[in-house]
N, CA, C and O atoms as a printed pandas DataFrame, in Angstrom:
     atom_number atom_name residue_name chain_id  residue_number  x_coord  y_coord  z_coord
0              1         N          UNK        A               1  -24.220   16.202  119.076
1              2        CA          UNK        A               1  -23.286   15.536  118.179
2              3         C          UNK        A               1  -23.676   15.852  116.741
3              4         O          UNK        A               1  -24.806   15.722  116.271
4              5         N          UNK        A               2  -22.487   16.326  116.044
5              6        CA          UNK        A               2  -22.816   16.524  114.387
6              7         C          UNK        A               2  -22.583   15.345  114.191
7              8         O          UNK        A               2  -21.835   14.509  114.697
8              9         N          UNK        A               3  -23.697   15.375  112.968
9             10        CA          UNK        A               3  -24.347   13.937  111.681
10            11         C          UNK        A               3  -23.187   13.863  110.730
11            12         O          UNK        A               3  -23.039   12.822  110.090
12            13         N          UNK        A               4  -22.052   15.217  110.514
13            14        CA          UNK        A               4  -21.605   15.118  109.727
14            15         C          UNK        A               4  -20.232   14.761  110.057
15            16         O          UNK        A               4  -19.384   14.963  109.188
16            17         N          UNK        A               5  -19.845   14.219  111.268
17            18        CA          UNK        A               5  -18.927   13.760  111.954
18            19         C          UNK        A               5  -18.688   12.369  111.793
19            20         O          UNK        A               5  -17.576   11.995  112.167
20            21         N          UNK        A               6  -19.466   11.502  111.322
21            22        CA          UNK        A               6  -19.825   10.173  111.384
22            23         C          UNK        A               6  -18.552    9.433  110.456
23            24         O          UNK        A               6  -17.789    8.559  110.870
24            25         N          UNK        A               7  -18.566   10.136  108.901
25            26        CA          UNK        A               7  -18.062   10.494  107.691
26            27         C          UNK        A               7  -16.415   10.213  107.962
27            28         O          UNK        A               7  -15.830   10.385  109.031
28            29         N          UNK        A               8  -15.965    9.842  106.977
29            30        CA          UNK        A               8  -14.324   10.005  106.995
30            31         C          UNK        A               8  -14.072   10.588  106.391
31            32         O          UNK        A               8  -14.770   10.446  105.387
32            33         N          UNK        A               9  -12.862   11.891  106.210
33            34        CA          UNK        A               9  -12.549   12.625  105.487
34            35         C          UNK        A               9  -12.233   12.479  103.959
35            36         O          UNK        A               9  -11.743   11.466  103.459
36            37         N          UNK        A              10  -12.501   13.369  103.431
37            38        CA          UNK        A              10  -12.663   13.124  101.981
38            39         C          UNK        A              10  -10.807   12.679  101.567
39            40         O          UNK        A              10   -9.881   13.062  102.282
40            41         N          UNK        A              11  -10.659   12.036  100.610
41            42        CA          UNK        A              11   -9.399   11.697   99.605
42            43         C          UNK        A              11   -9.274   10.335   99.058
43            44         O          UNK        A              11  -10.282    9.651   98.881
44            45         N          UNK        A              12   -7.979    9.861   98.756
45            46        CA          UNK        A              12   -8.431    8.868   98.101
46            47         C          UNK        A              12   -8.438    7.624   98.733
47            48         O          UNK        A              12   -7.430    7.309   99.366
48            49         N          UNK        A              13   -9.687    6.613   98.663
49            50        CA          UNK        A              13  -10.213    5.975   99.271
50            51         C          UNK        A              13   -9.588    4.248   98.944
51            52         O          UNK        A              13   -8.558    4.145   98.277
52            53         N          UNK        A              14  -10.258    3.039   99.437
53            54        CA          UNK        A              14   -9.160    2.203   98.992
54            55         C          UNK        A              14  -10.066    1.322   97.472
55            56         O          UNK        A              14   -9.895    0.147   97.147
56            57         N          UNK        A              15  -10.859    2.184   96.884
57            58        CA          UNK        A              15  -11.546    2.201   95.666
58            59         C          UNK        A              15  -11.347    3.011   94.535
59            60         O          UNK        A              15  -12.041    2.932   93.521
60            61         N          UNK        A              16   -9.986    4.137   94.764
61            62        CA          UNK        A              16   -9.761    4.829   94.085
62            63         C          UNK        A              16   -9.018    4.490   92.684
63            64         O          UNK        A              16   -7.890    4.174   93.061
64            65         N          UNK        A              17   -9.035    4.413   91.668
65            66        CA          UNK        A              17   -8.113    4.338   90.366
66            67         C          UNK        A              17   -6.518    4.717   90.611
67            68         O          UNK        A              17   -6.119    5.727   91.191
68            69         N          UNK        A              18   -5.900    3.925   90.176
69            70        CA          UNK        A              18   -4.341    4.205   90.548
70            71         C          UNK        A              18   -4.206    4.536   91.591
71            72         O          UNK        A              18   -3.074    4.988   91.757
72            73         N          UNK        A              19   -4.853    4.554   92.523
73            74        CA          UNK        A              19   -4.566    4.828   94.040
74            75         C          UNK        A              19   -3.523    3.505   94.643
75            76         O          UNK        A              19   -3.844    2.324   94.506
76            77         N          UNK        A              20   -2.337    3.920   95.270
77            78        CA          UNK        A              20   -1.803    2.950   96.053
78            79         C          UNK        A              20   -2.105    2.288   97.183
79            80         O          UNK        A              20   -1.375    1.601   97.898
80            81         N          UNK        A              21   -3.583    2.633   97.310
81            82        CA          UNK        A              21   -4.708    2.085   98.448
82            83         C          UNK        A              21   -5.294    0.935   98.205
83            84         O          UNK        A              21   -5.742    0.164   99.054
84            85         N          UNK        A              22   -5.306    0.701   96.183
85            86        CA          UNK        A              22   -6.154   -0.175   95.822
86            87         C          UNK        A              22   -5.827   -1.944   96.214
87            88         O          UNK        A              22   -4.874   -2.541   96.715
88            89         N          UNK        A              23   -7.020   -2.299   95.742
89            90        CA          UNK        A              23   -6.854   -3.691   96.655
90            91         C          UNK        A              23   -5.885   -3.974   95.649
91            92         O          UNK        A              23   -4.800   -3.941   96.229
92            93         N          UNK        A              24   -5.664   -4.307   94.112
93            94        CA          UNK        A              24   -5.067   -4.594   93.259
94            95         C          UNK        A              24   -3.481   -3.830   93.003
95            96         O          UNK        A              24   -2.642   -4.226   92.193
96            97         N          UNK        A              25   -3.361   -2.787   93.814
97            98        CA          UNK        A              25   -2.516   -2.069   93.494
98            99         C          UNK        A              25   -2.378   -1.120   92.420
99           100         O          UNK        A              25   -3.408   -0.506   92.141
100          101         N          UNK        A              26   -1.500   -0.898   91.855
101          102        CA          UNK        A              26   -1.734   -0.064   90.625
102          103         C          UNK        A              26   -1.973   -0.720   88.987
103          104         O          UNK        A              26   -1.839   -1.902   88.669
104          105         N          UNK        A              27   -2.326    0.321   88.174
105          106        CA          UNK        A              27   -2.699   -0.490   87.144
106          107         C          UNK        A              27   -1.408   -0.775   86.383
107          108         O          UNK        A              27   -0.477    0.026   86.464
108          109         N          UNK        A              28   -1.308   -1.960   85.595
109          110        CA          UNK        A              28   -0.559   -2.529   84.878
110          111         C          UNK        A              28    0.636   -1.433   83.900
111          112         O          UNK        A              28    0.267   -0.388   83.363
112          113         N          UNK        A              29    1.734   -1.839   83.859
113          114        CA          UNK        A              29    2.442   -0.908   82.548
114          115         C          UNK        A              29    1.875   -1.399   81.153
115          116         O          UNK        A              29    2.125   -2.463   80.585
116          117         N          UNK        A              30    1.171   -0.515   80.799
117          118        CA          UNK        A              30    0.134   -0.866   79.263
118          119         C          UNK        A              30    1.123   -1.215   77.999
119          120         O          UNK        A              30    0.843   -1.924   77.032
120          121         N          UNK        A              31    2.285   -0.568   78.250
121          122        CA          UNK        A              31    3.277   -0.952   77.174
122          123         C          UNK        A              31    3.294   -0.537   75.946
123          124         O          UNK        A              31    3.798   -1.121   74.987
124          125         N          UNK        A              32    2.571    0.797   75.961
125          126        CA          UNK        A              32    2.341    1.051   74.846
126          127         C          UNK        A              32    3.440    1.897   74.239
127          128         O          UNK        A              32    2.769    2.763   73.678
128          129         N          UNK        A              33    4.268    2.088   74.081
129          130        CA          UNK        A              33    5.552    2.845   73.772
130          131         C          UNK        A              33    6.175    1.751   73.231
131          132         O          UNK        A              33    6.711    1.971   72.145
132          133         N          UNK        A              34    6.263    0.642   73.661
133          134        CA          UNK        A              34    6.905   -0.844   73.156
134          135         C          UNK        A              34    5.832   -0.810   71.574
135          136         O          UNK        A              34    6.222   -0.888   70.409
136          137         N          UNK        A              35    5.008   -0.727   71.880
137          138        CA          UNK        A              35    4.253   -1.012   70.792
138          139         C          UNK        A              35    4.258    0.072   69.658
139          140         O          UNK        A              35    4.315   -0.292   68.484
140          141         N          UNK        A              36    4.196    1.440   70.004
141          142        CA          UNK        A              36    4.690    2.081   68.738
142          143         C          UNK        A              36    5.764    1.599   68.154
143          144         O          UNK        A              36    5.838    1.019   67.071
144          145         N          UNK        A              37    6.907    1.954   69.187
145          146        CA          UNK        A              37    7.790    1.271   68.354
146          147         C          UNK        A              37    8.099    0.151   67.760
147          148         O          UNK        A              37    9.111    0.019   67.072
148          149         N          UNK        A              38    7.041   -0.979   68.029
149          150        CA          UNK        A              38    7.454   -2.166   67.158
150          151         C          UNK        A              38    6.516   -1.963   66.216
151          152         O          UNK        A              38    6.585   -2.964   65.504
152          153         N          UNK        A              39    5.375   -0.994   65.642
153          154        CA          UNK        A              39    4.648   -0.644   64.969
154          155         C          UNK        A              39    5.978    0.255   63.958
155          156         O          UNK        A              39    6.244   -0.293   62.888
156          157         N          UNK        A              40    6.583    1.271   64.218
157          158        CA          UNK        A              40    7.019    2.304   63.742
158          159         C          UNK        A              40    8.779    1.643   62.905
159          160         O          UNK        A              40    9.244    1.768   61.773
160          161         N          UNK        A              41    9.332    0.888   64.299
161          162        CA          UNK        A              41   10.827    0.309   63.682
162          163         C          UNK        A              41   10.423   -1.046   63.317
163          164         O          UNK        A              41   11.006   -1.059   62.233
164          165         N          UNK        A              42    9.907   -2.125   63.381
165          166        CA          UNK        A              42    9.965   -3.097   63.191
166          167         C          UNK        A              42    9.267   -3.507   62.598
167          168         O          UNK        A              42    9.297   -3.052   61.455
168          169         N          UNK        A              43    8.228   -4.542   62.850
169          170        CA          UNK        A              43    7.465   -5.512   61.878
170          171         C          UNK        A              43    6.114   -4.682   62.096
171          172         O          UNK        A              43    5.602   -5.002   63.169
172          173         N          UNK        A              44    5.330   -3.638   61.351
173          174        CA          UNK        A              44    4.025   -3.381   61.670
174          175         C          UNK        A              44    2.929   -3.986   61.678
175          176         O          UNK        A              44    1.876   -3.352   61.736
176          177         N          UNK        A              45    2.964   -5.570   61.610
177          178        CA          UNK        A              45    1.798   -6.103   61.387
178          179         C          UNK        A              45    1.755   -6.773   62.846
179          180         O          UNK        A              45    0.682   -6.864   63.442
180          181         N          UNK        A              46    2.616   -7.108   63.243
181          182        CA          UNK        A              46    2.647   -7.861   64.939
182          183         C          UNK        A              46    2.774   -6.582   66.053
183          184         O          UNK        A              46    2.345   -6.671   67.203
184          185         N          UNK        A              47    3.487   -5.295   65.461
185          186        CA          UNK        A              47    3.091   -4.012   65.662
186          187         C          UNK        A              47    1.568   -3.736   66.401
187          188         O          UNK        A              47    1.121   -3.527   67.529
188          189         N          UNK        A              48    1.044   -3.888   64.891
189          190        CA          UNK        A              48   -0.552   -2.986   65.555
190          191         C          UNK        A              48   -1.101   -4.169   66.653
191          192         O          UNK        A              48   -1.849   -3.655   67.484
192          193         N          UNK        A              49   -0.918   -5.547   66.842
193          194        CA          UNK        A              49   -1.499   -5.916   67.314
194          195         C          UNK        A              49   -0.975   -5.700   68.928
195          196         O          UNK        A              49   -1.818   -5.619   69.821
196          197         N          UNK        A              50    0.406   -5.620   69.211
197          198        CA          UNK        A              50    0.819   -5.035   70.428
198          199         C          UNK        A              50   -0.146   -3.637   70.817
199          200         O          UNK        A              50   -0.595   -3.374   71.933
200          201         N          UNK        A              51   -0.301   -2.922   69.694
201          202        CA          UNK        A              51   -0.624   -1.211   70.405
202          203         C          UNK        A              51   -1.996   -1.675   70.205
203          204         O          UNK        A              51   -2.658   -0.649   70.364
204          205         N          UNK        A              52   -2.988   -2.852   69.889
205          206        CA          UNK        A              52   -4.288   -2.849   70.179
206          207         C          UNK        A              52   -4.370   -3.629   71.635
207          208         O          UNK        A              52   -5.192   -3.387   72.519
208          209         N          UNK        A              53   -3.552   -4.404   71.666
209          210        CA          UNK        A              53   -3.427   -4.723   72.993
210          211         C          UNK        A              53   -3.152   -4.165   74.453
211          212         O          UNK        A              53   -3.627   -4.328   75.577
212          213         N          UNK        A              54   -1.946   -3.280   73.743
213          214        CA          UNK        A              54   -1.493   -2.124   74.640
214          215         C          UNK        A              54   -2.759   -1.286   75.072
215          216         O          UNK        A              54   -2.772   -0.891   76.238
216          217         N          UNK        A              55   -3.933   -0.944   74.171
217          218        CA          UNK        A              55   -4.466    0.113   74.484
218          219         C          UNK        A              55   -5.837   -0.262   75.144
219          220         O          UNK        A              55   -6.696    0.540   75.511
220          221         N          UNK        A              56   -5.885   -1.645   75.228
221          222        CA          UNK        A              56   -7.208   -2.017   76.351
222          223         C          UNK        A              56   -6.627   -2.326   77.763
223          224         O          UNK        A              56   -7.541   -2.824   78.420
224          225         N          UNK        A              57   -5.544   -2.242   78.468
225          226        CA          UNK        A              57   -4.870   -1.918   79.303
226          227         C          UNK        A              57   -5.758   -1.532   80.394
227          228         O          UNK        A              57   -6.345   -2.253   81.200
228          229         N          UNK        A              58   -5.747   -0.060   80.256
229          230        CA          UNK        A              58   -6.542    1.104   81.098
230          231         C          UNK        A              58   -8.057    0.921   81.090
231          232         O          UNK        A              58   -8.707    0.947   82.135
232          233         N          UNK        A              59   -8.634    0.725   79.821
233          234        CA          UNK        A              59   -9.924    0.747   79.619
234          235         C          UNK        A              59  -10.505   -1.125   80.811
235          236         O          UNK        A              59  -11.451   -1.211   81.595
236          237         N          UNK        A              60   -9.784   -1.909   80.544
237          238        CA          UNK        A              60  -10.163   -3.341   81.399
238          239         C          UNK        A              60   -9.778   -2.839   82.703
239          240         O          UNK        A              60  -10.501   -3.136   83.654
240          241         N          UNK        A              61   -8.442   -1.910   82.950
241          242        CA          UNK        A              61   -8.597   -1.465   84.300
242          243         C          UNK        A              61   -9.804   -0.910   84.891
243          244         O          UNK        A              61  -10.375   -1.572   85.758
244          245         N          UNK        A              62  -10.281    0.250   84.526
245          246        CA          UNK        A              62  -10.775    0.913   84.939
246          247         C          UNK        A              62  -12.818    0.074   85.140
247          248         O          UNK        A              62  -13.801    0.443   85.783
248          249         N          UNK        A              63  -12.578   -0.990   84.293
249          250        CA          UNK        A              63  -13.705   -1.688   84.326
250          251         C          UNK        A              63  -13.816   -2.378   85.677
251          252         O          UNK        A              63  -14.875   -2.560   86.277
252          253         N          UNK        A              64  -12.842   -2.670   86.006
253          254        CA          UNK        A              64  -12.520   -3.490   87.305
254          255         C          UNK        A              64  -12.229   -4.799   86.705
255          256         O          UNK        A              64  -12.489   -5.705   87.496
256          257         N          UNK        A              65  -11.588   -5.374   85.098
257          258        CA          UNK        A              65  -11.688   -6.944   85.057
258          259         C          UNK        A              65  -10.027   -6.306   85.170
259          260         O          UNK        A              65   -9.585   -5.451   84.403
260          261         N          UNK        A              66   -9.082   -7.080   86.555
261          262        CA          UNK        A              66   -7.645   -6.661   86.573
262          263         C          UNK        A              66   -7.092   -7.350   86.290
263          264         O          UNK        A              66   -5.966   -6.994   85.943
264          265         N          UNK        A              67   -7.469   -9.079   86.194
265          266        CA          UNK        A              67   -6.551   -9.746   85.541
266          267         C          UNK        A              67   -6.856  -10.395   83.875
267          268         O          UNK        A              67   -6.491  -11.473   83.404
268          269         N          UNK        A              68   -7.411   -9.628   83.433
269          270        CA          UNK        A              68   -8.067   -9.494   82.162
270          271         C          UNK        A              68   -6.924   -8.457   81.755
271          272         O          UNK        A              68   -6.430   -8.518   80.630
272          273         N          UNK        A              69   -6.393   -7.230   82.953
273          274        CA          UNK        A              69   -5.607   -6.228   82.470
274          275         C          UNK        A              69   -3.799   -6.104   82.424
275          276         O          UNK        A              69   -2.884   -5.472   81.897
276          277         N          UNK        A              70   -4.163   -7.505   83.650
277          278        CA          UNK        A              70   -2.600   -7.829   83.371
278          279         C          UNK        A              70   -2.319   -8.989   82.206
279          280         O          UNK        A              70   -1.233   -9.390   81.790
280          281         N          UNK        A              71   -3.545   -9.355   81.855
281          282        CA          UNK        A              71   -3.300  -10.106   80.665
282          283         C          UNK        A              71   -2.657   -9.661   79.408
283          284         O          UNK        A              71   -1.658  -10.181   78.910
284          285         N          UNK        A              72   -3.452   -8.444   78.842
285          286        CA          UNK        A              72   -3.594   -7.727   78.052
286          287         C          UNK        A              72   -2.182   -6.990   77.993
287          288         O          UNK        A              72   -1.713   -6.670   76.900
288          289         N          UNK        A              73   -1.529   -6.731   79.155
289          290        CA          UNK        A              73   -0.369   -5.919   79.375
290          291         C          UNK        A              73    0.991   -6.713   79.127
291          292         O          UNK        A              73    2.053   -6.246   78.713
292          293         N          UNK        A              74    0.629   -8.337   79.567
293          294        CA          UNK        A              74    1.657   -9.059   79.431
294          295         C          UNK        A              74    1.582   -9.771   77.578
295          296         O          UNK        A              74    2.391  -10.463   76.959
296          297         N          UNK        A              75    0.423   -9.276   77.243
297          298        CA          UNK        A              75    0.585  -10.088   75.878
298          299         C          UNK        A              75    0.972   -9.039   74.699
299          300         O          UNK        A              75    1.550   -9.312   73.647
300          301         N          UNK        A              76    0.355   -7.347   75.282
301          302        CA          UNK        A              76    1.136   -6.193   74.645
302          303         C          UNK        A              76    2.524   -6.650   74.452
303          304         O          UNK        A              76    2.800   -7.261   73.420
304          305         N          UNK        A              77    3.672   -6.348   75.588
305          306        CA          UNK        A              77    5.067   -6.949   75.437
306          307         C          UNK        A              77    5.440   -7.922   74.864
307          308         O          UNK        A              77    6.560   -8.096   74.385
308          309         N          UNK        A              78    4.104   -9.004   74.853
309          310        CA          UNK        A              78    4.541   -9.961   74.326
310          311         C          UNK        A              78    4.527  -10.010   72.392
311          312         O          UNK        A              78    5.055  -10.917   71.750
312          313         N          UNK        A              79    3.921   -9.018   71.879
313          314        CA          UNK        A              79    3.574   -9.525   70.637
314          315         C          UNK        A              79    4.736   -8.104   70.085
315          316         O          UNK        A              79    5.237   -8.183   68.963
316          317         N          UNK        A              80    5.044   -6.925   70.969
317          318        CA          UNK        A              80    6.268   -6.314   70.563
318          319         C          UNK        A              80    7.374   -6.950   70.568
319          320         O          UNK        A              80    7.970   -7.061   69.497
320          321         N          UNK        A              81    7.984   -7.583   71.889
321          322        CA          UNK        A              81    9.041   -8.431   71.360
322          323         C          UNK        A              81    9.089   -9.498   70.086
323          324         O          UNK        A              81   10.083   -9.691   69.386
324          325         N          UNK        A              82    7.817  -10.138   69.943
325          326        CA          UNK        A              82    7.991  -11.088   68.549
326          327         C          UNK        A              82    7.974   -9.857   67.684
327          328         O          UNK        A              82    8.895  -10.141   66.918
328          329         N          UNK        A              83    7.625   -8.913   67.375
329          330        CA          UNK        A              83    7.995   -8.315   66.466
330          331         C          UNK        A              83    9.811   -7.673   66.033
331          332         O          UNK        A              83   10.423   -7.460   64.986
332          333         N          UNK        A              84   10.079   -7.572   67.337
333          334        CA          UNK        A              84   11.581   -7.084   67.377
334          335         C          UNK        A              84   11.987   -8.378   66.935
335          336         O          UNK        A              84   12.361   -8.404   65.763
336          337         N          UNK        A              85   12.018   -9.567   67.621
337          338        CA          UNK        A              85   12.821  -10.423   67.073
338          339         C          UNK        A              85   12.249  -11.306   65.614
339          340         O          UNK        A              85   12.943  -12.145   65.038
340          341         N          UNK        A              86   10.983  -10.947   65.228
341          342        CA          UNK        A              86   11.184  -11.163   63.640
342          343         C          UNK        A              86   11.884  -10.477   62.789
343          344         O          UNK        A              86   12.389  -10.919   61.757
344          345         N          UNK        A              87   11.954   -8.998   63.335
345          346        CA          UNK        A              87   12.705   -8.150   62.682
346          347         C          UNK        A              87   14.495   -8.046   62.269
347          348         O          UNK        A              87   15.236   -7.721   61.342
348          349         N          UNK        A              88   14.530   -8.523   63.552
349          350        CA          UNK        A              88   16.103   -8.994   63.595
350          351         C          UNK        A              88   16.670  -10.406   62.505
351          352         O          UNK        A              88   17.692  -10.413   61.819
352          353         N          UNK        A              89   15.571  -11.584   62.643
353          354        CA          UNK        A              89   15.961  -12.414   61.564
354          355         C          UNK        A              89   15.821  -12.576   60.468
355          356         O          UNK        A              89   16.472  -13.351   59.767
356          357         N          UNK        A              90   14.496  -11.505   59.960
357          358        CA          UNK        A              90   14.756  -11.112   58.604
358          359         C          UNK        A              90   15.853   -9.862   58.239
359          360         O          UNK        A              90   16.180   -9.434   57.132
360          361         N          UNK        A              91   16.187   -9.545   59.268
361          362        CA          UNK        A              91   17.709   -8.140   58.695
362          363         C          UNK        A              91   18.731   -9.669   57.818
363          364         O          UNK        A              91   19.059   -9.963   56.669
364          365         N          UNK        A              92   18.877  -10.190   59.037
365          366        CA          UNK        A              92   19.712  -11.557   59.565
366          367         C          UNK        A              92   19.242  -12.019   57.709
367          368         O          UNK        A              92   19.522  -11.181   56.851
368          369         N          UNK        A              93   18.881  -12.717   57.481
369          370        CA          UNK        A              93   18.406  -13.334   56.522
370          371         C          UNK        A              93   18.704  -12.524   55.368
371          372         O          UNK        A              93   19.295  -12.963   54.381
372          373         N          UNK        A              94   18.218  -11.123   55.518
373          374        CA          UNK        A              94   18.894  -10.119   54.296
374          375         C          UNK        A              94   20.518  -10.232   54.400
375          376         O          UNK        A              94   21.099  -10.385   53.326
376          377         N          UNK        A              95   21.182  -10.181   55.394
377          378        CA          UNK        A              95   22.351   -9.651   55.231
378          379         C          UNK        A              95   23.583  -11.000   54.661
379          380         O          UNK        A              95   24.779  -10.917   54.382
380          381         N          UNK        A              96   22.619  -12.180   54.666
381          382        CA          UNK        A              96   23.024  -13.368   54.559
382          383         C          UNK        A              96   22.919  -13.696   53.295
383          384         O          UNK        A              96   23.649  -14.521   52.747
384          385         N          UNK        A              97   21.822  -12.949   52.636
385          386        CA          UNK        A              97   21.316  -13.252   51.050
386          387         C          UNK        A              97   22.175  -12.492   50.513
387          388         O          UNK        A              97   22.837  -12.958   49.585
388          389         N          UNK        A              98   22.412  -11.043   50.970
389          390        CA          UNK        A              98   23.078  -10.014   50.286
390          391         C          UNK        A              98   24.857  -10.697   49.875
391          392         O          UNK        A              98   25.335  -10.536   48.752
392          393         N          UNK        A              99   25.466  -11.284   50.777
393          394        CA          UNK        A              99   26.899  -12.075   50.983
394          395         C          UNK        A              99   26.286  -13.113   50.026
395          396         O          UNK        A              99   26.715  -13.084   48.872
396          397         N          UNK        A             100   25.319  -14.052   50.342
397          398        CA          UNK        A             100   25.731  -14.988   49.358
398          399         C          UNK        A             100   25.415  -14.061   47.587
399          400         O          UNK        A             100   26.263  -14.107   46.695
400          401         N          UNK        A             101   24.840  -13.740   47.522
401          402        CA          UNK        A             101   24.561  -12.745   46.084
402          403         C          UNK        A             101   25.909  -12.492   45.965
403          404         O          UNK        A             101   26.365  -13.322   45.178
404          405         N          UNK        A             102   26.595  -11.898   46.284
405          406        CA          UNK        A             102   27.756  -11.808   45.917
406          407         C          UNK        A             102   29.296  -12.752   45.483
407          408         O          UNK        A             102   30.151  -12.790   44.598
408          409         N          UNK        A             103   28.953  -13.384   46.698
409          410        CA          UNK        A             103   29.573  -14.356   46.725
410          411         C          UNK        A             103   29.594  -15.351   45.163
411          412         O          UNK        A             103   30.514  -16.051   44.741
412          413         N          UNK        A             104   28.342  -15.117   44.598
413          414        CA          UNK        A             104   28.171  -16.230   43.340
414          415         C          UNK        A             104   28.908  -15.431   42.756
415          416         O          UNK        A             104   29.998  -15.774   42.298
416          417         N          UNK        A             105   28.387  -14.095   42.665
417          418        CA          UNK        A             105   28.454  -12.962   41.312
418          419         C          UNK        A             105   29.932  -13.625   41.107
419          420         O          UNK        A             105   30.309  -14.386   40.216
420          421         N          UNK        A             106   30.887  -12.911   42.597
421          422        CA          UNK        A             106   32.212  -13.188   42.236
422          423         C          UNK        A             106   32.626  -14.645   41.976
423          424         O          UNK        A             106   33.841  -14.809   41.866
424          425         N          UNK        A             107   31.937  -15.613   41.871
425          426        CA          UNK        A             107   32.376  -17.005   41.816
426          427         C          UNK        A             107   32.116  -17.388   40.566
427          428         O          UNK        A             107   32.428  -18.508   40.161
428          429         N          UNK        A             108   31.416  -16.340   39.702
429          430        CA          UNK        A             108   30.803  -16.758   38.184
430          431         C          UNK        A             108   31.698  -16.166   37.496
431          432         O          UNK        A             108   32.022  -16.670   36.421
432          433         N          UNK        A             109   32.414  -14.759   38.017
433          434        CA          UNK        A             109   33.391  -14.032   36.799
434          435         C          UNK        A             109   34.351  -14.591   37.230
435          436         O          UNK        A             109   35.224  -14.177   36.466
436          437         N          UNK        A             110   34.988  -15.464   38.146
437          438        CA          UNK        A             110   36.580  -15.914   37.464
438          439         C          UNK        A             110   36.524  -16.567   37.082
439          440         O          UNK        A             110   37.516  -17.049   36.534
């Protein structure tokens, strides 16, 4: 009897990274594309903190802390959307100032 028979064939095992073997399943959507862009179109200060969030994702994955990584993944999305929707109510707020500005101008010359 071969020794080297004992062995299970090599591939990916149910310890593998992104493997659909893993006990956890796969790793989290890091969200980081949400986060440029709320870095790039929207508010960049709630921005960077999405894409710093976004980007410990993989790195807590790969540590093995996974719900440290779905944390991180759900609070990425989470701090891009507050950025989209601050962004929207200060447009909101401009476009409201801009009408009333006017609104006087024309209410002062007749």
């Amino acid at each position: 009897m071969n020794a080297y028979r004992q062995f299970p064939p090599p591939g990916p095992g149910p310890g593998v990274y992104g493997s659909p073997f893993h006990p956890y399943g796969r790793p989290p959507e890091n969200n980081l594309v949400w986060g440029i862009v709320a870095t790039v179109v929207f508010c960049m200060p709630i921005g960077i903190v999405s894409l710093v969030k976004a980007s410990r994702v993989n790195n807590l994955w790969a540590q093995g802390r996974f719900d440290e990584a779905h944390r991180a993944a759900r609070s990425a999305k989470t701090w891009a959307i507050w950025s989209a929707v601050i962004w929207v109510v200060g447009l909101m707020a401009l476009v409201v100032a801009y009408f009333a500005f006017w609104a006087a101008v024309v209410a002062t010359t007749n």
